[in-house]
C-alpha positions in Angstrom: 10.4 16.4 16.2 8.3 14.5 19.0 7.6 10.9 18.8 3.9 9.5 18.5 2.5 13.2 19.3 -1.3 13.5 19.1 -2.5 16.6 17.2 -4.2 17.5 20.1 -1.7 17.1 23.0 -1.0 20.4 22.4 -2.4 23.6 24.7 -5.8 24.2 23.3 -6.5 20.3 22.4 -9.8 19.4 22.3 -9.6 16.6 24.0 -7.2 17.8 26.6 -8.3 21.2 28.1 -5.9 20.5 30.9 -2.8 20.4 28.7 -1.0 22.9 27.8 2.6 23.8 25.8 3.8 27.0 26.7 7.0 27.2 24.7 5.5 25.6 22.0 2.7 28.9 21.9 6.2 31.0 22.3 7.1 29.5 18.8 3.6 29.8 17.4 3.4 33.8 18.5 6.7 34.2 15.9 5.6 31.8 13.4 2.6 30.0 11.5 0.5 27.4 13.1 -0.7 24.9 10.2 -4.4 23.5 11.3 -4.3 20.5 8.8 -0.8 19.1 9.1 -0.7 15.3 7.8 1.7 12.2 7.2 1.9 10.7 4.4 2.6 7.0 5.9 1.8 7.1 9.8 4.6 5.1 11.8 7.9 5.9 12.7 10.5 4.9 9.5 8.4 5.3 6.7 7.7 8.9 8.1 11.2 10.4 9.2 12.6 8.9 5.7 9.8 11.2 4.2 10.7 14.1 6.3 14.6 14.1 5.1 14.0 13.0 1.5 10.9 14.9 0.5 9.3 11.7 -1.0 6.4 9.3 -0.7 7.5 6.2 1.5 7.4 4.0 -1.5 10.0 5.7 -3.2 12.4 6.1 -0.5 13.5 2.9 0.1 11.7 2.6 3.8 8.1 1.5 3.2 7.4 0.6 6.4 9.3 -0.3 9.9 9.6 -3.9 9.0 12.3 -4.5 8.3 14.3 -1.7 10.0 16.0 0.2 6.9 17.9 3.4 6.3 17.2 5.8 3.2 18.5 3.7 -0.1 21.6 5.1 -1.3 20.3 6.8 -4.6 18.3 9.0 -2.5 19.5 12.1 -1.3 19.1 13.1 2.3 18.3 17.0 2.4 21.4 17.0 5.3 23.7 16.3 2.5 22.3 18.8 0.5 22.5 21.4 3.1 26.4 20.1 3.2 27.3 21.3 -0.3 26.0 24.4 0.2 28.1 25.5 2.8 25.7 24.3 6.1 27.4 22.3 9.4 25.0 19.8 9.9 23.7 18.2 13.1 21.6 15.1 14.2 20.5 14.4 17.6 18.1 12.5 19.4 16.0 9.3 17.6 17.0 8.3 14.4 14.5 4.9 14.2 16.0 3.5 10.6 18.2 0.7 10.6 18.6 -0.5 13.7 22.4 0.8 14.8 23.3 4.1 16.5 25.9 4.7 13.7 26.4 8.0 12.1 24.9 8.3 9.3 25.7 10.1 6.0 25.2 14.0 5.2 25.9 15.0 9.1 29.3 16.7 10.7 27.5 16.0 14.1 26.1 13.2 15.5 24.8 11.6 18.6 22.1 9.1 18.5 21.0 5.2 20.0 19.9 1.9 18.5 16.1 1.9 18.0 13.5 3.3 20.4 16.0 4.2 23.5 15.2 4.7 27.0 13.9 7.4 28.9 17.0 7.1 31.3 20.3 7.0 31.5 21.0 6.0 27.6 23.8 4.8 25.3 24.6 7.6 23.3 26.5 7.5 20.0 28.2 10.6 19.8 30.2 11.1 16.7 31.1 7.2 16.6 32.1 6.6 20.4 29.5 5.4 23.0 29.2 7.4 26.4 26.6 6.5 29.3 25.9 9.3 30.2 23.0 9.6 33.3 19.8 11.2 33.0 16.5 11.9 31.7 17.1 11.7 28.0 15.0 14.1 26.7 17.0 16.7 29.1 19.9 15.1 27.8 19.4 15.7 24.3 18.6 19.2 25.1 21.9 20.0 26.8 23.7 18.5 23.3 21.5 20.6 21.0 21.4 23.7 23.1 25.9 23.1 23.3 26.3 22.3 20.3 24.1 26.0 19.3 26.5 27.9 21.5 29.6 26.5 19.8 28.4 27.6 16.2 30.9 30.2 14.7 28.2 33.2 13.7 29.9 33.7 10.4 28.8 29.5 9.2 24.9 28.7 8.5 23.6 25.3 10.6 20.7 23.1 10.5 20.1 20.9 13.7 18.1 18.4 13.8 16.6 17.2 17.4 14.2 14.2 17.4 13.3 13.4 20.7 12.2 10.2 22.2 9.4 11.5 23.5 6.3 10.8 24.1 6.4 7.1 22.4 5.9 3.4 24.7 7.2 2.4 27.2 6.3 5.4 28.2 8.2 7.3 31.5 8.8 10.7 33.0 11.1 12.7 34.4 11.3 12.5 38.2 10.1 16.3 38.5 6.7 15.6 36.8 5.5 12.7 38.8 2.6 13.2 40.3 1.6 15.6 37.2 -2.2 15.0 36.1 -3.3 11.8 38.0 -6.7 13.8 38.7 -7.0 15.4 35.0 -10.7 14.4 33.5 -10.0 13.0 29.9 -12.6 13.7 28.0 -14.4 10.5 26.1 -13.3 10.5 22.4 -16.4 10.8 20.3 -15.3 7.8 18.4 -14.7 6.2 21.0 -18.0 4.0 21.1 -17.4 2.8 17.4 -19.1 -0.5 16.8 -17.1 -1.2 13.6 -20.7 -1.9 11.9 -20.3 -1.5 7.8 -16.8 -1.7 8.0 -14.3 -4.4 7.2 -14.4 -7.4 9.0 -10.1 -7.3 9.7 -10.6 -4.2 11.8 -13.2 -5.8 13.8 -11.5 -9.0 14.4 -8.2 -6.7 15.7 -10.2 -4.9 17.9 -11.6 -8.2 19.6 -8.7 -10.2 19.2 -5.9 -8.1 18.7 -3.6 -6.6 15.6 0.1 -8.0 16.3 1.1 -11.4 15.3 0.9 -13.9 18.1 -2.6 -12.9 19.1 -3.6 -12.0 15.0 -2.6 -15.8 14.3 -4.4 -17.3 17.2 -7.2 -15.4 16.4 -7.3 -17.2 13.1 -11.0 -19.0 12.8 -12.6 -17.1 15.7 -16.2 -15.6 15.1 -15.9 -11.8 13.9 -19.7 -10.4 14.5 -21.0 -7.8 12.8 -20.4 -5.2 15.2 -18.4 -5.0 18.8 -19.4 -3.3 21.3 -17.4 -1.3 24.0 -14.9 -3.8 25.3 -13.5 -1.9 28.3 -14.7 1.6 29.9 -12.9 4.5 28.7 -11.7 5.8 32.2 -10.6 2.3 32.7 -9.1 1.9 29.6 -6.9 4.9 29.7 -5.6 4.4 32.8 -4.6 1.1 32.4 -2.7 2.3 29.7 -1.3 5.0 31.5 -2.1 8.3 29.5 -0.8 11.0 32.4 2.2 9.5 32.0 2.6 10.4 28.0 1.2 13.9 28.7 4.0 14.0 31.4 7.0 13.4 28.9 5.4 16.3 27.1 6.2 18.4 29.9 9.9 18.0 29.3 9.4 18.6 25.4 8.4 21.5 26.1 10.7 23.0 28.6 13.1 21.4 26.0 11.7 23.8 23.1 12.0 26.7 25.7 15.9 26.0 26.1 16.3 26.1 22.4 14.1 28.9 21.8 16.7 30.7 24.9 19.7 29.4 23.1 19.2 30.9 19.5 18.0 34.5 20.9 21.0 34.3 22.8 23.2 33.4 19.9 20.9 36.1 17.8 20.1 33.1 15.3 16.7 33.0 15.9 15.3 35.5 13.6 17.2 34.6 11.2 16.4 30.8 11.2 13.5 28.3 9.8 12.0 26.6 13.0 10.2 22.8 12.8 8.2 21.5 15.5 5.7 18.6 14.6 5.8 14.9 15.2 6.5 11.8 13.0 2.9 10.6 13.0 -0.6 11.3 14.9 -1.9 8.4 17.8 -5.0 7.6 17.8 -5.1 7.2 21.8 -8.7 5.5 21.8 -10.3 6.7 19.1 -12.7 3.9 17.6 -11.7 1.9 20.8 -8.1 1.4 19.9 -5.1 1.9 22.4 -1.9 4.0 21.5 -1.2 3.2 18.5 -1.2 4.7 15.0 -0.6 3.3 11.1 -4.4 3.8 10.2 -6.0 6.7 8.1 -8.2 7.7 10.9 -8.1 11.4 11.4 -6.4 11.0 14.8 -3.6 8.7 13.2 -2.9 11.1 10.0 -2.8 14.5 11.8 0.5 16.0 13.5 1.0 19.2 15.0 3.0 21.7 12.9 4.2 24.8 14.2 6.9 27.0 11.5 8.8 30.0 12.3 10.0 31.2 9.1 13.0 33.2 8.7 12.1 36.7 9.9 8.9 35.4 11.1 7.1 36.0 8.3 3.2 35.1 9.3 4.2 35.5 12.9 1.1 34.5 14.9 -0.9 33.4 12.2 -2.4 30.0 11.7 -3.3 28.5 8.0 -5.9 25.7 7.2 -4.2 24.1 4.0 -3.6 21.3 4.2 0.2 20.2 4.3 1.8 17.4 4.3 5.4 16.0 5.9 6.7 15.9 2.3 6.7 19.6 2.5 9.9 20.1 5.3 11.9 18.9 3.2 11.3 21.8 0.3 10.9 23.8 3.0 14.1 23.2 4.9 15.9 23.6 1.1 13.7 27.0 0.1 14.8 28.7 3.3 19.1 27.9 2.7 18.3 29.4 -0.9 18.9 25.5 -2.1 16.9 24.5 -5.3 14.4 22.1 -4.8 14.8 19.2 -6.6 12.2 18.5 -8.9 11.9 14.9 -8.2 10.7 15.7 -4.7 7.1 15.4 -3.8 6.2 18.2 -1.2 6.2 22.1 -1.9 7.7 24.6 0.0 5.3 26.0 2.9 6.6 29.3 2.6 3.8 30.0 0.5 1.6 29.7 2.9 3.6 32.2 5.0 1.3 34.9 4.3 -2.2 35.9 3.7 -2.1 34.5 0.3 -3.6 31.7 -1.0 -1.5 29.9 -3.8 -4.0 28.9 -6.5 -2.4 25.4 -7.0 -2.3 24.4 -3.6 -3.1 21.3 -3.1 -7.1 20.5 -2.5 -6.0 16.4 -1.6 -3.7 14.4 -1.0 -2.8 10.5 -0.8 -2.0 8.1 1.6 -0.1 5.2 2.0 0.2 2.5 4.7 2.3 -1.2 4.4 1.2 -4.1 6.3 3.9 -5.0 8.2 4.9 -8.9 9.8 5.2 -7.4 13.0 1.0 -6.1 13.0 -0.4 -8.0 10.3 -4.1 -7.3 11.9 -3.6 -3.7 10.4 -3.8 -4.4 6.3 -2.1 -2.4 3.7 -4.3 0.4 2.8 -4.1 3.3 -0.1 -6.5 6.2 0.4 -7.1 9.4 -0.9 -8.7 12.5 1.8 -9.4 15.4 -0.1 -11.2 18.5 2.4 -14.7 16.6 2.3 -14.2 13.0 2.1 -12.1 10.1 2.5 -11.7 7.2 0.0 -9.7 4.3 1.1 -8.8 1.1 -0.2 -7.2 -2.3 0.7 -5.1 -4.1 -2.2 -4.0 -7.1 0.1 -7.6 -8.3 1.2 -9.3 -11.2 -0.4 -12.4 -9.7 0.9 -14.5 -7.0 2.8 -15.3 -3.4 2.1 -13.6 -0.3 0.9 -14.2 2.6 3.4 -15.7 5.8 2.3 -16.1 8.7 4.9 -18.3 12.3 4.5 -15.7 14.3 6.8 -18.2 16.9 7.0 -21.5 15.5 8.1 -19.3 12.6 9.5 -15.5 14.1 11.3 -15.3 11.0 13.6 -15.4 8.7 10.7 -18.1 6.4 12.3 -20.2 5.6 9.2 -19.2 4.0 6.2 -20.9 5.1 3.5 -19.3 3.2 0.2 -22.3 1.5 -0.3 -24.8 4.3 -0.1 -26.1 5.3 -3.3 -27.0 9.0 -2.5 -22.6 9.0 -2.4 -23.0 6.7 -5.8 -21.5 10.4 -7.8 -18.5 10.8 -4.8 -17.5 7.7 -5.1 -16.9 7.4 -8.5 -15.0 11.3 -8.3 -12.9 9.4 -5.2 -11.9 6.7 -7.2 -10.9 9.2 -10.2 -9.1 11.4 -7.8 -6.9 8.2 -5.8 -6.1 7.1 -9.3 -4.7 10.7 -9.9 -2.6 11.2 -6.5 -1.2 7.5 -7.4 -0.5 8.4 -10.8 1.3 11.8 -10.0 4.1 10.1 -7.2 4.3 7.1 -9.5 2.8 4.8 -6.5 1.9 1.5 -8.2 -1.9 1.5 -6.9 -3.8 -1.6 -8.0 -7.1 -1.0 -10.2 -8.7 -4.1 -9.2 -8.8 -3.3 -5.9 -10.0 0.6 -6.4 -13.2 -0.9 -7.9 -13.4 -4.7 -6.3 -13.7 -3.3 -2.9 -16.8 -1.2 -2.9 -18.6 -4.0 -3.0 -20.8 -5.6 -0.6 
């Protein structure tokens, strides 16, 4: 798992022809490549909690990063599951709960750091004791995993877990990339020019005056037009924010995924095995003029890249357009070690998407859940619901403004709210219907007043 991956930093993004991820296309030509792969909650905690628990964020006991919090106790981690059944269990890389490198419960191995890291020369918790080790971390982590692979006797089942630092802020690359894309032609999001017109006024006032809490307070007053225009030119705007340099920490993920991809033909594992690559959350990396940055249920923010190789590459080269969710891995992870899945968990095991089959309850929507947090209070706690067409979401917390409603067909860049048009006057009302149901079926207490208070004018 990356960190902060775009959907389409990938080979074969559209927004990055340039790009490309070799050894991740090694994995896709033995597995499945899912199209429409979302989060439920986009940031870090929330999101990892999710991907170990199979749950909404609500129900894990990490709604959001603020504060930092591990998993509550009464919820099982699927690594201690995978214990009782006979697995050896391994975490390393970026853990991003509670804010201590610590090992944590339901894993025989473990190396981690506190918080974000560094992309050199890091701390590393390894099984309790603290080592500096010296280098790029990314390539560090790999040499663990890829070690720790070699070591496994062939007669004992493993599950690793590698979460890699990569590509989040502060953002640095190896020394062998440098130099890597400084002439690359980004190409101009199409949202990019969004004037925030018909929308609520809170996203407009962060875009002008900024969404964290020093410059969200002192903003407090200020005239909030009707519409922005573009604040800073794109080219100048990414560079100043230095985007060859995320791409370039890529580099090494993927070189990374090569190694690993090396180390389990060499052991024989590989064919054998259930193989994750996708990211905690989306980035919405100047879409609707924002920076790096997700939380939001913009397209950008929501979607991750997913690539599966099922055991015995089953759907090998194939590529799905369901849409999934990050509270499938969990079942998934659990179908593949012949594990039960619990009923109380909220995904469903991808497997049956493995083939050319189309499950008949698959899902057709799907909710979404973000928390305000202290730390960004200029982003507001939002509910939504995205089914294949449209997009319904609302904001409990605001005293007043709009609820957003998007036509993802005639409208993919989401840059027209159309909540007030009455030609959607029938789509609405199914939108509001369906959110209620997606609340209703993960127990999420969604509030009625604001499902209906904020469509108004």
């Amino acid at each position: 798992m990356t960190d902060d991956q775009a959907v389409d930093a990938v080979t074969g993004g559209g927004r990055f022809p340039f790009f490309k991820m070799p050894n991740l296309d090694r994995l896709a030509e033995g597995g499945v490549r899912f199209r429409n792969a979302f989060v439920t909650t986009s940031l870090c905690s929330p999101s990892r909690a999710t991907c170990l628990t199979g749950l909404y964020s609500h129900k894990t006991g990490v709604p959001s990063n603020d504060p930092l919090v591990d998993p509550s106790e009464n919820v099982t981690l699927i690594s201690e599951l995978l214990q009782k059944a006979g697995y050896e269990t391994a975490f390393i890389g970026k853990w991003h709960m509670a804010p201590t490198d610590a090992p944590r419960r339901g894993f025989d191995y473990w190396l981690s750091f506190t918080g974000q890291g560094v992309y050199e020369n890091p701390v590393l918790n390894i099984n309790g004791s603290r080592v500096e080790a010296k280098g790029y971390t990314t390539d560090l982590l790999t040499d663990y995993a890829v070690d720790w692979i070699a070591k496994r006797p062939v007669e004992k089942p493993f599950a690793l877990f590698l979460w890699h630092k990569a590509p989040h802020e502060e953002l640095k690359s190896a020394e062998r990339h440098r130099g890597l894309f400084e002439d690359m032609q980004m190409v101009e999001p199409a949202n990019f020019r969004d004037s925030y017109h018909g929308k609520p006024e809170w996203q407009r006032r962060g875009i002008l005056y900024g969404l964290h809490k020093k410059a969200w307070e002192e903003a407090q007053g200020k005239p909030v037009p009707l519409e922005v225009g573009v604040l800073m030119p794109f080219e100048k705007r990414w560079r100043a924010k230095r985007f060859d340099e995320y791409l370039r920490t890529l580099v090494a993920v993927d070189e990374s995924t090569g190694r690993v991809l090396d180390a389990m033909d060499k052991t024989g594992r590989r064919d054998n095995s259930l193989i994750i690559f996708t990211s905690d959350n989306g980035m919405n990396i100047f879409a609707h003029q924002s920076g790096i940055d997700k939380r939001t249920m913009w397209e950008e923010s929501i979607r991750i890249p997913l690539v599966v190789q099922f055991p015995g590459r089953a759907g090998a080269g194939t590529s799905r357009g369901e849409m999934v969710l990050n509270v499938d891995f969990a079942p998934t992870v659990l179908e593949a070690a012949g594990i039960p899945v619990p009923a109380s968990m909220d995904g469903k095991p991808l497997q049956q998407l493995a083939s050319r089959h189309v499950p008949g309850d698959w899902r057709i929507s799907f909710l979404y859940i973000y928390q305000q947090e202290d730390y960004a209070p200029g982003i507001a706690t939002m509910v939504g619901a995205r089914t294949e067409r449209f997009k319904y979401i609302v904001y409990p917390q605001e005293k007043e403004g709009l609820n957003e409603l998007f036509d993802l067909e005639s409208d993919p860049h989401e840059m027209r709210n159309v909540v007030n048009d009455p030609a959607y006057g029938d789509v609405l009302e199914q939108m509001k219907m369906e959110l209620r149901r997606l609340a209703a079926d993960v127990a999420y207490p969604l509030s009625e007043a604001s499902v209906e208070r904020r469509s108004a004018p």
